[in-house]
C-alpha positions in Angstrom: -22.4 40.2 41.9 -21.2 39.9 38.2 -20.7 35.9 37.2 -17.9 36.0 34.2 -18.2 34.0 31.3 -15.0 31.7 32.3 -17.8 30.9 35.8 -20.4 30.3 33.5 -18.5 27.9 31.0 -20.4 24.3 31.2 -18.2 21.7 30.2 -18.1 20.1 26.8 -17.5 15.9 26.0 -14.3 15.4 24.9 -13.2 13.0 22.3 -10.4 12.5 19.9 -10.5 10.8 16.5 -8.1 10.2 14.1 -8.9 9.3 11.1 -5.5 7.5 9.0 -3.2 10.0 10.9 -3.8 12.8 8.4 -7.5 14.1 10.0 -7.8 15.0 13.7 -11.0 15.8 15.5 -11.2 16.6 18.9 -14.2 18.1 20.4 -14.0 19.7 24.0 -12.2 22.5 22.9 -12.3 25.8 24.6 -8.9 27.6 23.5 -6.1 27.2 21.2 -2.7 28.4 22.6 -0.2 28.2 19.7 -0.1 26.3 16.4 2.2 26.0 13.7 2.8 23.1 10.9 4.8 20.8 14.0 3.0 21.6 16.7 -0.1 22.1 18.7 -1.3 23.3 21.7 -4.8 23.2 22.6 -7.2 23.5 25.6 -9.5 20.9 26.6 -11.8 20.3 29.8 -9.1 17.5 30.2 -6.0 18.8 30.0 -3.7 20.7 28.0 -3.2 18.3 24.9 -0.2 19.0 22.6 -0.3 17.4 19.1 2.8 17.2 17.3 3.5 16.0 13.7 4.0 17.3 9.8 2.3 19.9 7.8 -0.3 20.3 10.4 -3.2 22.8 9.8 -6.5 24.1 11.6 -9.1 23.1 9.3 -11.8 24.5 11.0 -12.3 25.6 14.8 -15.1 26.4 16.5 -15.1 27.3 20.4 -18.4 28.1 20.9 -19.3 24.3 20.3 -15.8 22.8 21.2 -14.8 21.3 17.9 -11.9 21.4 15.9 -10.5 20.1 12.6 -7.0 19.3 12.1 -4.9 17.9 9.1 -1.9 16.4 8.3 0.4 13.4 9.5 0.0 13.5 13.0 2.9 11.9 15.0 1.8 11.8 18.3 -0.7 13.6 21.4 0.4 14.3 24.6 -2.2 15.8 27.1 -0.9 17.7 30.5 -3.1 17.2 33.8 -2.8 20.9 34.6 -6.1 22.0 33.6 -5.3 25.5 34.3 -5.0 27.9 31.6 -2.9 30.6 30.7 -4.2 33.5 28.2 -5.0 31.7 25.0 -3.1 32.6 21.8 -6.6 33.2 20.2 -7.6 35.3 23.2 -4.5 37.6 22.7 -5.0 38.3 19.3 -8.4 39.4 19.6 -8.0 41.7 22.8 
């Protein structure tokens, strides 16, 4: 019997810190489905959280330990409770 990675994945904390709405970090990370400088989407253990503001930017992501940077004026964060997950943007672009 082969175990996949995805049956292997141990689940991370998850937090969320903003620091003066212009630096987000949220750890608990395991896939980033789309981003541009308005909006993004991103896969937690928690949910599908959307973050949505101006001049946004991923400063630094790292899924291996679940943490990502983001900056600029963040507006507001949404999560979804349906903790399924779709292919990943990052996942399609390095198939």
């Amino acid at each position: 019997m082969v175990v996949t990675d995805e049956k292997k994945r141990i689940k991370m904390p998850h937090s969320v810190t903003i620091e003066d709405r212009g630096k987000m970090t949220v750890t608990g990370v395991s896939d980033v489905d789309s981003f541009d400088e308005q909006t993004m989407i991103v896969y937690t253990d928690m949910g599908e959280l959307t973050v949505r503001g101006k001049g946004l930017h991923i400063s630094r992501l790292n899924t291996e330990t679940g943490e990502l940077n983001i900056t600029g004026t963040v507006s507001a964060i949404a999560y979804t409770d349906d903790r399924t997950k779709s292919t990943g943007f990052l996942n399609r672009l390095f198939r």
